[in-house]
N, CA, C and O of each residue as an XYZ file, in Angstrom:
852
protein
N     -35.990    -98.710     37.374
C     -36.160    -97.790     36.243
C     -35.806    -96.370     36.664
O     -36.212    -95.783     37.667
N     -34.971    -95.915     35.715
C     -34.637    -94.677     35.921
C     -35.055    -93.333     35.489
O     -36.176    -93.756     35.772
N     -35.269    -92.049     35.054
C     -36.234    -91.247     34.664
C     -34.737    -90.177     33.691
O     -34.198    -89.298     34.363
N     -34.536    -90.263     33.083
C     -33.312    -89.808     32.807
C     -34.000    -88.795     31.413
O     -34.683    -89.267     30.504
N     -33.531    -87.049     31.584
C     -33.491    -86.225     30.696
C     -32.152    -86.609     30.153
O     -31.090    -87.001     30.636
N     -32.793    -86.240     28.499
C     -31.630    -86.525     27.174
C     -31.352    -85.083     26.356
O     -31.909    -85.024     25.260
N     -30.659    -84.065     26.703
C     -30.826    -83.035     25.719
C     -29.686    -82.939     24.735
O     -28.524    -82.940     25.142
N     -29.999    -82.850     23.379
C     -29.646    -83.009     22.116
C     -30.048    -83.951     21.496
O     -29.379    -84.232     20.502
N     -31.228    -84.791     21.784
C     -31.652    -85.716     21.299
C     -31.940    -86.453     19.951
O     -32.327    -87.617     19.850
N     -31.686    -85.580     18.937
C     -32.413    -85.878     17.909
C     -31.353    -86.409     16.616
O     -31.612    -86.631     15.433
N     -30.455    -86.475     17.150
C     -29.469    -87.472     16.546
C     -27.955    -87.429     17.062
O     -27.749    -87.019     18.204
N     -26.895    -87.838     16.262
C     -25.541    -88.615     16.784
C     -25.777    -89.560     18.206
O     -26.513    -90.525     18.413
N     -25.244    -89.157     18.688
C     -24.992    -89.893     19.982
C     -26.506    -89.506     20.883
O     -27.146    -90.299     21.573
N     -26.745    -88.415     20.691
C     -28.220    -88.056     21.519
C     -29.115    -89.412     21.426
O     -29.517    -90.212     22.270
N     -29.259    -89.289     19.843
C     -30.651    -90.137     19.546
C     -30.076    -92.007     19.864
O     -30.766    -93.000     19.635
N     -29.240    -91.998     20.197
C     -28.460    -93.385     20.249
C     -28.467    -93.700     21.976
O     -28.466    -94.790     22.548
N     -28.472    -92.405     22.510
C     -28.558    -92.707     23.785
C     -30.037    -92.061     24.132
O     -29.958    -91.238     25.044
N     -31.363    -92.251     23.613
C     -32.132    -92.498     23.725
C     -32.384    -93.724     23.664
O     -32.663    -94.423     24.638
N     -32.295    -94.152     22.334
C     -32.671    -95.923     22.520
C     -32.320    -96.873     23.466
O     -32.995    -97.665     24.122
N     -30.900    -96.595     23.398
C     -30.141    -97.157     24.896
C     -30.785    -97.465     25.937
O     -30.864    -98.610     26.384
N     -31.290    -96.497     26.401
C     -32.108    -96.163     27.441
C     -33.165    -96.356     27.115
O     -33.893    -95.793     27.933
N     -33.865    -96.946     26.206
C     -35.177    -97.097     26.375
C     -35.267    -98.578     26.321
O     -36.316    -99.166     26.585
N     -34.051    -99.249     25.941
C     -33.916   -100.528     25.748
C     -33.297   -101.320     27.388
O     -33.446   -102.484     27.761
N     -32.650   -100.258     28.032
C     -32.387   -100.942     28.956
C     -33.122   -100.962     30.041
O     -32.751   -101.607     31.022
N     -34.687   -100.009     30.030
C     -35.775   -100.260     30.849
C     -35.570    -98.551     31.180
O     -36.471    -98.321     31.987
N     -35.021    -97.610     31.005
C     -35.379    -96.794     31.864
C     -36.431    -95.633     31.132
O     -36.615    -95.583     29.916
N     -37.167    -94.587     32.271
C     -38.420    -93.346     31.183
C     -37.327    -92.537     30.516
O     -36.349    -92.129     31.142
N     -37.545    -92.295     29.094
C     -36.967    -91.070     28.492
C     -37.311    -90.104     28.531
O     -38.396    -90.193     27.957
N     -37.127    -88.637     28.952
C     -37.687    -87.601     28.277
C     -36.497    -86.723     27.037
O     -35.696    -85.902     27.484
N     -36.528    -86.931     26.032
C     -36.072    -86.443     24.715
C     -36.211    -85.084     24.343
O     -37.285    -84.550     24.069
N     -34.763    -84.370     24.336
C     -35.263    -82.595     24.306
C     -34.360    -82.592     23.438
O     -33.209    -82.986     23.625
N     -35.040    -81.917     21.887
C     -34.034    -81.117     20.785
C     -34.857    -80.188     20.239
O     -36.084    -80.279     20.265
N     -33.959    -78.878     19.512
C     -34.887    -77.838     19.042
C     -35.343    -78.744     18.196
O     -36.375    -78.969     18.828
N     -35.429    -79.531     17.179
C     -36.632    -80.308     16.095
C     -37.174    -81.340     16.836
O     -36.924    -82.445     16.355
N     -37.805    -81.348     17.804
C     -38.020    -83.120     18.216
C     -38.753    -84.086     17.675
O     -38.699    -85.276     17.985
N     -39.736    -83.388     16.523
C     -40.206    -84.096     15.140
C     -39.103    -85.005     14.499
O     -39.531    -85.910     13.783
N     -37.732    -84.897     14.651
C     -36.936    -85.632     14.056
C     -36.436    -87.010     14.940
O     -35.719    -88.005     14.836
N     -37.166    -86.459     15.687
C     -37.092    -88.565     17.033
C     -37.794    -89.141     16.407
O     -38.911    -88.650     16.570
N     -37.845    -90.364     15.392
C     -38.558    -91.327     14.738
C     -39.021    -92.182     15.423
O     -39.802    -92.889     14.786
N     -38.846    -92.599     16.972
C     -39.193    -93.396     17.897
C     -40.529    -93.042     18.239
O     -41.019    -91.919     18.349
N     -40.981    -94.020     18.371
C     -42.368    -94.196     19.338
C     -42.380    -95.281     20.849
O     -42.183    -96.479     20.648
N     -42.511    -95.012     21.663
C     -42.434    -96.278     22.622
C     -42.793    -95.416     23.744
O     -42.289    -94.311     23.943
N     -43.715    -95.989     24.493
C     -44.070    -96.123     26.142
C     -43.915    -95.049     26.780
O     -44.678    -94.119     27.044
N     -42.374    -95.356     27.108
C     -41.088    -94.696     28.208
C     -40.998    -93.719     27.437
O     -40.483    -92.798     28.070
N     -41.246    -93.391     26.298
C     -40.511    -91.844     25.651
C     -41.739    -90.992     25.787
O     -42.931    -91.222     25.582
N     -40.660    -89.268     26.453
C     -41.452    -88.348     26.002
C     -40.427    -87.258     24.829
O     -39.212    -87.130     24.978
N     -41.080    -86.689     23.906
C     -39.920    -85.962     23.644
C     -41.288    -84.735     22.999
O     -42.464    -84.824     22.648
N     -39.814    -83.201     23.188
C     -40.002    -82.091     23.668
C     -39.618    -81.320     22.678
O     -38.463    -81.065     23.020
N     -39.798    -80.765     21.669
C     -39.122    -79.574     21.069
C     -38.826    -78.025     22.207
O     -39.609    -77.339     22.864
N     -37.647    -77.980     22.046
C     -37.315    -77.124     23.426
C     -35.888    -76.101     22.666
O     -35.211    -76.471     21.707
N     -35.741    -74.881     23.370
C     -34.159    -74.433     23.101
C     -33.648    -74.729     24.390
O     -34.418    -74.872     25.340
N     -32.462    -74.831     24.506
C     -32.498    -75.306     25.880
C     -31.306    -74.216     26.602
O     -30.510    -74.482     27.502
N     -31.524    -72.748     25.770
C     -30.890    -71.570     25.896
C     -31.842    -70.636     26.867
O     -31.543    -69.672     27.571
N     -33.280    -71.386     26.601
C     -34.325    -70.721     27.627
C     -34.597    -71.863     28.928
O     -35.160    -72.958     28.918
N     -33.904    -71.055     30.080
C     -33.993    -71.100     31.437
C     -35.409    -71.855     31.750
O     -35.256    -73.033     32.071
N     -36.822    -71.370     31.713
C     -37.938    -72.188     31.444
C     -37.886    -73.231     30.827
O     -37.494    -74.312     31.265
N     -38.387    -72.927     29.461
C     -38.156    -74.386     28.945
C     -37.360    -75.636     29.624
O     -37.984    -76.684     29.788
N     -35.731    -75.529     30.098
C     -34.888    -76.589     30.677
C     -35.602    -76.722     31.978
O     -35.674    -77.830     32.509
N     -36.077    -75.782     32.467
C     -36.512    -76.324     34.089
C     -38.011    -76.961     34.044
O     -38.417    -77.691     34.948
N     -38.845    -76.592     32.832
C     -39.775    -77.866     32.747
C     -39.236    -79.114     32.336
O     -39.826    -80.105     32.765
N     -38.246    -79.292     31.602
C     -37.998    -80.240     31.060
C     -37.488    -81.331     32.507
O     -37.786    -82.515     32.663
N     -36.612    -80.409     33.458
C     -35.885    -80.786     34.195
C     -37.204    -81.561     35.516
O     -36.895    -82.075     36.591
N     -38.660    -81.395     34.939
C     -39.052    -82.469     36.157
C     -39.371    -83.422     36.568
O     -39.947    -84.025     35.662
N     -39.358    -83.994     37.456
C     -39.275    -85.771     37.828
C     -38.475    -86.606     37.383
O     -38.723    -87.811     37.344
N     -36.943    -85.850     36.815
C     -36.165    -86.828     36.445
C     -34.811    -86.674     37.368
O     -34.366    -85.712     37.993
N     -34.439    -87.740     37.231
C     -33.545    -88.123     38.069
C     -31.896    -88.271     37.305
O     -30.894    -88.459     37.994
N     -31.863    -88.174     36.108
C     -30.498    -87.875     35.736
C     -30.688    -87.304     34.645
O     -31.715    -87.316     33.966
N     -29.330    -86.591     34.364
C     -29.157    -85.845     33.092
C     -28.063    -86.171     32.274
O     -26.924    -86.205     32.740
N     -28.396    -86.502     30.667
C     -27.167    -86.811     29.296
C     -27.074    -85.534     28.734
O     -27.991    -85.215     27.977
N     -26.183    -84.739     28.932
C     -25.900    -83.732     27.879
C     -25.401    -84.006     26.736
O     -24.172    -84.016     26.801
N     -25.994    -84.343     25.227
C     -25.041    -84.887     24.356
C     -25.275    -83.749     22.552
O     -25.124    -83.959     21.349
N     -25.778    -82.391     23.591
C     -26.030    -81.423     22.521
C     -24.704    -81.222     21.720
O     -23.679    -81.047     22.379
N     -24.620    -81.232     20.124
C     -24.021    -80.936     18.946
C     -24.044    -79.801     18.169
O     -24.839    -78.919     18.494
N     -23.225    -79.612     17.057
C     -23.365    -78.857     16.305
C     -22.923    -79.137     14.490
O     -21.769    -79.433     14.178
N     -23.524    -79.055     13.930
C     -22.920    -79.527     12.274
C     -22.440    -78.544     12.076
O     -23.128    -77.536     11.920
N     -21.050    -78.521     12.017
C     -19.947    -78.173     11.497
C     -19.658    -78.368      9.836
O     -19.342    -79.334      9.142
N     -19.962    -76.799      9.546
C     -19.863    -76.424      8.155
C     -18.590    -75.508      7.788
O     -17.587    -75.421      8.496
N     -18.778    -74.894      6.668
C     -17.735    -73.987      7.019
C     -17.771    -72.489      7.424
O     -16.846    -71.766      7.793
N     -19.364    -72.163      7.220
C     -19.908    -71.020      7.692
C     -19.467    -71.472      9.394
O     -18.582    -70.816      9.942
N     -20.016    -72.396     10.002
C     -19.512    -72.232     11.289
C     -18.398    -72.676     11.812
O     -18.136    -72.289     12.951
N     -17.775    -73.286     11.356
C     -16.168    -73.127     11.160
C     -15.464    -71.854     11.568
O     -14.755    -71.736     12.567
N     -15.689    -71.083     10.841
C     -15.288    -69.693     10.964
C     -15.804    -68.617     11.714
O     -15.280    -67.506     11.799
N     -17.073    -69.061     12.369
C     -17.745    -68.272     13.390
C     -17.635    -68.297     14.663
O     -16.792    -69.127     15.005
N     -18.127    -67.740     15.542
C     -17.704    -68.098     17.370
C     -18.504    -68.931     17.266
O     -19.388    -68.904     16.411
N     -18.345    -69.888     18.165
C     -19.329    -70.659     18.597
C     -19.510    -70.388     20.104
O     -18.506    -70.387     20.816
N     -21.109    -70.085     20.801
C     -20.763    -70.444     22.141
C     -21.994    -71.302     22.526
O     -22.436    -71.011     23.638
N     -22.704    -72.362     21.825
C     -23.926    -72.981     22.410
C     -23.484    -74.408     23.314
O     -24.242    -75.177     23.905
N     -22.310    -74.452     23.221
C     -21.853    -75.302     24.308
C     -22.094    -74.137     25.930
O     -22.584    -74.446     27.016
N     -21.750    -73.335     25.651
C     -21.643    -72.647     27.291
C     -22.860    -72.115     27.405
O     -23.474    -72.312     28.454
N     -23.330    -71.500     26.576
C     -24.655    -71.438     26.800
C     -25.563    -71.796     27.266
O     -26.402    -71.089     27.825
N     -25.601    -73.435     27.083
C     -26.602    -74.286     27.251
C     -26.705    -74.556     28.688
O     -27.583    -74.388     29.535
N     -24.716    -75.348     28.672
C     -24.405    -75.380     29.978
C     -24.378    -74.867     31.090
O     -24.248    -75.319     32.227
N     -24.633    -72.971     30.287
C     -24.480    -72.431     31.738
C     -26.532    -72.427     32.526
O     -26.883    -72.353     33.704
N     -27.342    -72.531     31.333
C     -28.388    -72.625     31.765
C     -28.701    -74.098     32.653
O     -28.763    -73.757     33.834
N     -28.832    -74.993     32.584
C     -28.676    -76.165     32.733
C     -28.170    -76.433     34.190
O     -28.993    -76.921     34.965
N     -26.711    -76.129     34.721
C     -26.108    -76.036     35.591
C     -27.059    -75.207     37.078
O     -27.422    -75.504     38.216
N     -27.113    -74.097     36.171
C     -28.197    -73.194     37.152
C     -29.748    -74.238     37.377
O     -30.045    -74.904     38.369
N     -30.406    -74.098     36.283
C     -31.311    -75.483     36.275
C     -31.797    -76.362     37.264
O     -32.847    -76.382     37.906
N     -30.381    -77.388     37.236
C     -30.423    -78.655     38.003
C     -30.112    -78.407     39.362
O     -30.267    -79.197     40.293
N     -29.638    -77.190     39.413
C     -29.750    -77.134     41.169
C     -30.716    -76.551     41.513
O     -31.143    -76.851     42.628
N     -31.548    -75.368     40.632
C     -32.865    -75.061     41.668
C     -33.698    -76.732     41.753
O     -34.445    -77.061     42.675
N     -33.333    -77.627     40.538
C     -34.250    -78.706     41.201
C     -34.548    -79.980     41.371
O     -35.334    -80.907     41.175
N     -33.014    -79.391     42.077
C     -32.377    -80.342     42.882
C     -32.338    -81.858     42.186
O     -32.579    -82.869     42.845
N     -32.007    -81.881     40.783
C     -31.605    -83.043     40.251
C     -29.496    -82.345     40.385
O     -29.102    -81.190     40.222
N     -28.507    -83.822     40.779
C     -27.534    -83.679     40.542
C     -26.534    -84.249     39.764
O     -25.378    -83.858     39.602
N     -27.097    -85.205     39.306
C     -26.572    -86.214     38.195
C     -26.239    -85.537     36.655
O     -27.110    -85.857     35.846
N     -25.440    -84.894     36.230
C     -24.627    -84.895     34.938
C     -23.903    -85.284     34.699
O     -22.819    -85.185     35.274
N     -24.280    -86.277     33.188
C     -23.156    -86.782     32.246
C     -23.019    -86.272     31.012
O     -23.964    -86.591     30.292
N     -22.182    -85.581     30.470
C     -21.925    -84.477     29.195
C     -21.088    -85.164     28.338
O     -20.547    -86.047     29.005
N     -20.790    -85.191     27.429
C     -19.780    -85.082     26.044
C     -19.402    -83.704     25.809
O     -20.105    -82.700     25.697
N     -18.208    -83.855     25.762
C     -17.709    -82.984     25.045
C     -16.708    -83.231     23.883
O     -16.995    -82.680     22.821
N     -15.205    -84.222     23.942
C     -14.773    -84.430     23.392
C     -13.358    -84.911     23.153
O     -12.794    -83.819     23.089
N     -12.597    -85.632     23.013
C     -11.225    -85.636     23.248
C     -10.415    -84.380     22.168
O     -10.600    -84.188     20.966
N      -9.366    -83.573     23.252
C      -8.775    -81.947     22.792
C      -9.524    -81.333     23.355
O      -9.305    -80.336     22.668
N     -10.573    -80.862     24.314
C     -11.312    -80.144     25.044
C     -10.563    -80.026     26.375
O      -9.630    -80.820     26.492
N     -10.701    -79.508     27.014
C     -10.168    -79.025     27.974
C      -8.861    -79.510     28.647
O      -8.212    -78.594     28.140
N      -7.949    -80.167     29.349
C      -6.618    -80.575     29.222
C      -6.270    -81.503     29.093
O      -5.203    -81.849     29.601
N      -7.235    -82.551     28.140
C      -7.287    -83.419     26.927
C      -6.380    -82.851     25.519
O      -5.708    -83.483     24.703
N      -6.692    -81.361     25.638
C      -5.728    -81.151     24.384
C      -4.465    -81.369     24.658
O      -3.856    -82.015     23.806
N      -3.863    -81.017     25.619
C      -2.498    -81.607     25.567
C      -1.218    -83.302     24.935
O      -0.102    -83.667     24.566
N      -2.829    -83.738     25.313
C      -2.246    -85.247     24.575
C      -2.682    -85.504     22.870
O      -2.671    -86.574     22.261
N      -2.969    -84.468     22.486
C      -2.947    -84.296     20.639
C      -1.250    -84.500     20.571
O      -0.335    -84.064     21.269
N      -1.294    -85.234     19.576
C       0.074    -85.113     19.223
C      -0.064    -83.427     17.733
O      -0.861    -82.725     17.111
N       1.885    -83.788     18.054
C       1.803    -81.954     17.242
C       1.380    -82.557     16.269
O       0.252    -82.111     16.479
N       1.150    -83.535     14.853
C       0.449    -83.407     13.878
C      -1.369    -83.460     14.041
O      -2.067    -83.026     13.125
N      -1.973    -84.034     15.291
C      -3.289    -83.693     15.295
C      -3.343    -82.259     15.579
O      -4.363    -81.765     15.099
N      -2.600    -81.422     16.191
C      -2.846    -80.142     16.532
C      -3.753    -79.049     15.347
O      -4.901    -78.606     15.346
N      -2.835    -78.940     14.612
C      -2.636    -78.038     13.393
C      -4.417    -78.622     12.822
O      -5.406    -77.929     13.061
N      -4.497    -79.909     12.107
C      -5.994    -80.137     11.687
C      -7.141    -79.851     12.705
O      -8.315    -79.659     12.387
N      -6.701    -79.850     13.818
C      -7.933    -80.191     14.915
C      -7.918    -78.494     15.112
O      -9.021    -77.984     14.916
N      -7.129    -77.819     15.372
C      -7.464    -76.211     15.491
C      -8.399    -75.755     14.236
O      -9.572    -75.397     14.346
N      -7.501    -75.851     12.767
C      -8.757    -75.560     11.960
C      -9.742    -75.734     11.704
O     -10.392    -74.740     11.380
N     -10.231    -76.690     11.700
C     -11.388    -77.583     11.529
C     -12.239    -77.442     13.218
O     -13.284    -76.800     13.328
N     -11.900    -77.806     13.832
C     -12.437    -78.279     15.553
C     -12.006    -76.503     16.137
O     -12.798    -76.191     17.026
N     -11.458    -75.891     15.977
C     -10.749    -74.567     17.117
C     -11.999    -73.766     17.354
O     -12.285    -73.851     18.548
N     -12.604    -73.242     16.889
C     -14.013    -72.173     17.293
C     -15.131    -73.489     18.747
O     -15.451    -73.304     19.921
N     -15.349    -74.670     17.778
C     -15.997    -75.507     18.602
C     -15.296    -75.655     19.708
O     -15.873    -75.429     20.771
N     -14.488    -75.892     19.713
C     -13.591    -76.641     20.995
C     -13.193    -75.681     22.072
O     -13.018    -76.060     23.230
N     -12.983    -73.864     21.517
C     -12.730    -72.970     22.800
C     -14.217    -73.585     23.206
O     -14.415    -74.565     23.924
N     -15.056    -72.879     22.655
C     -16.426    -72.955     23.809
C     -16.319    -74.253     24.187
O     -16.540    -74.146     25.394
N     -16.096    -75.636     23.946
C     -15.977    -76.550     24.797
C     -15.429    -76.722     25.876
O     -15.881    -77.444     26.764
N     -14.167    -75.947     25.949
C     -13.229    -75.528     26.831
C     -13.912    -74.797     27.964
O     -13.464    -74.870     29.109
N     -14.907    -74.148     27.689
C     -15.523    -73.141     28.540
C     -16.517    -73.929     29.398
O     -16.601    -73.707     30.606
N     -17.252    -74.827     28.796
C     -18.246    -75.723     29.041
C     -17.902    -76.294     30.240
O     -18.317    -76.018     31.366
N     -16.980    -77.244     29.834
C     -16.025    -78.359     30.675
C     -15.660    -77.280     32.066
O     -16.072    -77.601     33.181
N     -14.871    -76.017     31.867
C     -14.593    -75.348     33.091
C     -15.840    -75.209     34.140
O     -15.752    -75.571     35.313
N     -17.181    -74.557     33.478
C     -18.446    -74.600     34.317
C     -18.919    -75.731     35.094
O     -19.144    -75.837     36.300
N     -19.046    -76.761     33.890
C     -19.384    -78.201     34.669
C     -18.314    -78.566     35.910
O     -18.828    -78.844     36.993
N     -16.912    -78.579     35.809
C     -15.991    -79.155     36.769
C     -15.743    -78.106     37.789
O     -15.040    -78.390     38.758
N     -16.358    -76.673     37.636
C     -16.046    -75.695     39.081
C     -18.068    -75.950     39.639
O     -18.420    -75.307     40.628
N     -18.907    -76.660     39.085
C     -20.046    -76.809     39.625
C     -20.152    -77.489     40.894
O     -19.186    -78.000     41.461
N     -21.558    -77.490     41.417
C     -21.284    -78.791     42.542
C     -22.543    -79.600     42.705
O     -23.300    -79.843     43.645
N     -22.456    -80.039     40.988
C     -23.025    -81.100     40.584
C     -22.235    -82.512     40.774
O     -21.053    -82.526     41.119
N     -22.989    -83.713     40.518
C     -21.990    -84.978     40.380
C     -22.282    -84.929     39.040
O     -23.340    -85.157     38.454
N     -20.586    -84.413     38.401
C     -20.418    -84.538     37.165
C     -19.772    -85.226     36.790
O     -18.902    -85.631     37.561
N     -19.813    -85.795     35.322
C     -18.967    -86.631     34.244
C     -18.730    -86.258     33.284
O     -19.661    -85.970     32.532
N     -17.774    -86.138     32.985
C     -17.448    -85.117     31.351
C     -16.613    -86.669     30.441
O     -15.638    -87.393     30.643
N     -17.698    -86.547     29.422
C     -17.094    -87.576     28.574
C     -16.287    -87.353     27.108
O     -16.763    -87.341     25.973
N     -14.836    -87.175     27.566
C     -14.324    -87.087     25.758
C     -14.206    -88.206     24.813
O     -13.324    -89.022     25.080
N     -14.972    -88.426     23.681
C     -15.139    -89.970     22.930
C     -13.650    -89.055     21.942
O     -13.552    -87.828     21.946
N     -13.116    -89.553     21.539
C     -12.186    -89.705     20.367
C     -13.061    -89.774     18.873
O     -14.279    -89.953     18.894
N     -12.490    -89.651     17.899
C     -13.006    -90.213     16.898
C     -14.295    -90.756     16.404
O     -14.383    -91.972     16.232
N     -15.233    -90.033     16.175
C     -16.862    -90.764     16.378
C     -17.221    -91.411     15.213
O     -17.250    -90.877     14.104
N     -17.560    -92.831     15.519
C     -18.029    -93.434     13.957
C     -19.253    -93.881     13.874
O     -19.847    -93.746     14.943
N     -19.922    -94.396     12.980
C     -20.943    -94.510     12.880
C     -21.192    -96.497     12.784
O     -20.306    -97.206     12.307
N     -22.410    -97.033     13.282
C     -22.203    -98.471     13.173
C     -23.069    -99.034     14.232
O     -23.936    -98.338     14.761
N     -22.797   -100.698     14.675
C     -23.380   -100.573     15.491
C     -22.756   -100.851     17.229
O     -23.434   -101.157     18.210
N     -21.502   -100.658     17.165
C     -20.345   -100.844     18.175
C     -20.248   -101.991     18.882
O     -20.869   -103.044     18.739
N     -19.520   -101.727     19.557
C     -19.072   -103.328     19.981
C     -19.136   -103.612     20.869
O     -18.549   -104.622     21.258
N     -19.977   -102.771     21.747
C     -20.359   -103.365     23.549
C     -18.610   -103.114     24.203
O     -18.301   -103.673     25.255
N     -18.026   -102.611     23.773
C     -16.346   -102.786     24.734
C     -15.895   -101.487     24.758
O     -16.452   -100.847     23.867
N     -15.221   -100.911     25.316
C     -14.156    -99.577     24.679
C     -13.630    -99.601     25.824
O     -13.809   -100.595     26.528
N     -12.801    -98.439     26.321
C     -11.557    -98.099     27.305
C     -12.080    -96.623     27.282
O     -12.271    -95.699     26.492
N     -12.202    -96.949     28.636
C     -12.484    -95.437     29.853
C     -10.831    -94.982     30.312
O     -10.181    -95.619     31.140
N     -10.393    -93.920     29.685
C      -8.852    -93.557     29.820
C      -9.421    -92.461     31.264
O     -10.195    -91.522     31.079
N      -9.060    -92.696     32.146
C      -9.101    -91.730     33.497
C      -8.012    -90.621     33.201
O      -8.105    -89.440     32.865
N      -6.513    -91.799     33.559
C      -5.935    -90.897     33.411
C      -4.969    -90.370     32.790
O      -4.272    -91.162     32.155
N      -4.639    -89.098     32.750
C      -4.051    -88.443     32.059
C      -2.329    -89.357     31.034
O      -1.871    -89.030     29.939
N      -2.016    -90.073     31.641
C      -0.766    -90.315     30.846
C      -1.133    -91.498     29.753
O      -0.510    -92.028     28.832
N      -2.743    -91.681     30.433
C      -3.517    -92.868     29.459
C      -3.697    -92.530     28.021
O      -3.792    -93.383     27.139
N      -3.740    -91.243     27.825
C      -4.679    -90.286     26.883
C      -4.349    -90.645     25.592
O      -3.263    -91.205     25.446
N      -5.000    -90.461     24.682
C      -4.442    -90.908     23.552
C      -5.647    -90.617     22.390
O      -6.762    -90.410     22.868
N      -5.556    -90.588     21.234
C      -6.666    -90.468     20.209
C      -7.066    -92.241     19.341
O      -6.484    -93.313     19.176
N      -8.214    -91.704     19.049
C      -8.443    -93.473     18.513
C      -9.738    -93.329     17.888
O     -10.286    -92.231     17.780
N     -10.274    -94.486     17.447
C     -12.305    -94.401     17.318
C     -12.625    -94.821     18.390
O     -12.144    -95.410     19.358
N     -13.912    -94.237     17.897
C     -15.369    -95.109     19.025
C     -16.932    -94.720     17.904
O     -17.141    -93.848     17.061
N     -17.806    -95.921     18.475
C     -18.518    -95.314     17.439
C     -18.988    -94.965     18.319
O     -18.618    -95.097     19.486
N     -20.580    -94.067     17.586
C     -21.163    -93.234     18.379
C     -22.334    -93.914     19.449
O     -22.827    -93.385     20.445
N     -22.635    -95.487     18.786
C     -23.294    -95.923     20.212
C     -22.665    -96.758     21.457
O     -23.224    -97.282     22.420
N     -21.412    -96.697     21.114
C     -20.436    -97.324     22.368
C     -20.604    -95.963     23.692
O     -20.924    -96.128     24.869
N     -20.285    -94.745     23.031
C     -20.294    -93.602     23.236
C     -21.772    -93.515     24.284
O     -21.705    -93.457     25.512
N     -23.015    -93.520     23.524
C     -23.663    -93.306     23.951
C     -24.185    -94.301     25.367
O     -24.764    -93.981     26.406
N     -23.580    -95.883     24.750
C     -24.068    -97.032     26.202
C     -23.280    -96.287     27.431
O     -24.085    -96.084     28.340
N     -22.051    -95.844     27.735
C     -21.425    -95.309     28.302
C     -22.355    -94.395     28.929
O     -22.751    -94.484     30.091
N     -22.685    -93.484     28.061
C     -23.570    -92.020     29.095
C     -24.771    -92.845     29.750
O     -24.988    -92.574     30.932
N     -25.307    -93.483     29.357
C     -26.552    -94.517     29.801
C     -26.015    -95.163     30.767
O     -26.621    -94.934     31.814
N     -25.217    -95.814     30.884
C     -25.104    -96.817     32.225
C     -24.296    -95.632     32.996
O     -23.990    -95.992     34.132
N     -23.928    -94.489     32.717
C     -23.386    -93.567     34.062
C     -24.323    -92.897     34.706
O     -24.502    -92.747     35.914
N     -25.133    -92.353     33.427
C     -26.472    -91.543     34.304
C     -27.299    -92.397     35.320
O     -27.884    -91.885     36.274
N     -27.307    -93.853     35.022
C     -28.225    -94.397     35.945
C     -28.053    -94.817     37.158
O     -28.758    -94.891     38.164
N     -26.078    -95.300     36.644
C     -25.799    -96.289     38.313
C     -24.286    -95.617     37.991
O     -23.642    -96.192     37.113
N     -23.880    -94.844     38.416
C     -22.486    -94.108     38.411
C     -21.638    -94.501     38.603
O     -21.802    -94.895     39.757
N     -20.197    -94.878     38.189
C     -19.322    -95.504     38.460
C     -18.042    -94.820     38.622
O     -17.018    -95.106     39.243
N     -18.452    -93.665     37.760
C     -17.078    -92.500     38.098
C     -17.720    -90.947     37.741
O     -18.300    -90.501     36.751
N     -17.327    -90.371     39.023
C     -17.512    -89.206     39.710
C     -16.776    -87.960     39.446
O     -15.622    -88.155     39.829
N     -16.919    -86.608     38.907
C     -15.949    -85.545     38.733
C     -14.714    -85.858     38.122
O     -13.580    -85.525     38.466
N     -15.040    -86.453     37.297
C     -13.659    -87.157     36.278
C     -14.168    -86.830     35.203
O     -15.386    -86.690     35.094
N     -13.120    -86.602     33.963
C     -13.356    -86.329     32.369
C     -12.670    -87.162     31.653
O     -11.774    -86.570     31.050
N     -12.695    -88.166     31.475
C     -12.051    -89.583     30.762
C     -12.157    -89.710     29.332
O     -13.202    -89.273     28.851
N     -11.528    -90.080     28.745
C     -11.338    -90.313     27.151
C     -12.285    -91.094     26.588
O     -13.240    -91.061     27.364
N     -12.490    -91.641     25.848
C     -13.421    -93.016     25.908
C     -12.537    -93.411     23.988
O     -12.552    -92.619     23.046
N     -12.114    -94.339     23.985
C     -11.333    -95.219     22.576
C     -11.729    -96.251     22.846
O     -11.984    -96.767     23.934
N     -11.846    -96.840     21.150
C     -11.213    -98.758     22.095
C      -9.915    -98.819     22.047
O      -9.325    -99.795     22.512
């Protein structure tokens, strides 16, 4: 059993890779600013209403566990559409600092496929939609991804493609590398079994892989 912090917990892929993990035997601890919105009850779960922009807060959160899911979001409206976004780096940059005063080194993050030199394999008609719609989110993702991969954490940066909703299919394709790249679906708990079986027993190291079927 593993002791694994979940921050963004309280839905998409967060709250999916809670269950995950609570189903495959390991302790949860569950951190979102609402954590009233975790409908779960069970054993292994703790969950935390937390910002996880305050340095405290993450370093209580951060104790006795032994890995970390970064799978914090944002609902994308059109008010924030059009605004900066930076609670991807934000978070990350707290977090990063965090896990090394204590001395947990295990991060596995989402960020996204088009995030950091993932965008290159957009073809030119995803470009144009994915800047308007995705461009404010995705610089600060960009920023995120740079912190995590100049850290000297054991990191995993996970870009899912296409996120759907359902109950997935136990299968998908881990694209490593780069000439693999490509856009596609995944739903969001294929997505999430993925961050769950990396945080616990690691299989790939300082890599940022695609994830499609």
């Amino acid at each position: 059993m593993q002791r694994v912090l979940i921050l963004g917990a309280s839905g998409g892929i967060g709250i999916e890779a809670v269950r995950l993990a609570l189903d495959k035997g390991h302790q949860v601890r569950a951190i979102a600013r609402h954590a009233d919105r975790i409908q779960i009850e069970h054993s292994r779960l703790e969950t935390r209403s937390a910002d996880a922009t305050d340095p405290e807060a993450v370093r209580h959160a951060l104790e006795d566990v032994d890995a970390v899911i970064y799978a914090i979001g944002v609902a994308l409206n059109p008010r924030r559409m059009l605004a900066p976004i930076d609670v991807f780096s934000k978070t990350t940059s707290v977090l990063i600092s965090e896990m090394a005063r204590a001395g947990v080194s295990r991060l596995v993050a989402v960020t996204g496929f088009g995030a950091g030199d993932s965008r290159q394999a957009l073809s030119f008609a995803e470009r144009i939609p994915h800047r308007l719609l995705l461009g404010n989110a995705y610089d600060d993702k960009d920023r995120q991804e740079t912190m995590i991969c100049e850290s000297d954490l054991d990191w995993l940066v996970v870009r899912p493609t296409i996120l759907t909703n359902g109950r997935g299919r136990g299968r998908y394709q881990v694209l490593v590398s780069p000439d693999k790249w490509r856009n596609g679906l995944i739903a969001r708990r294929d997505v999430a079994d993925f961050l769950v079986n990396e945080a616990v027993a690691p299989t790939y190291s300082r890599v940022a892989p695609v994830l499609a079927y």
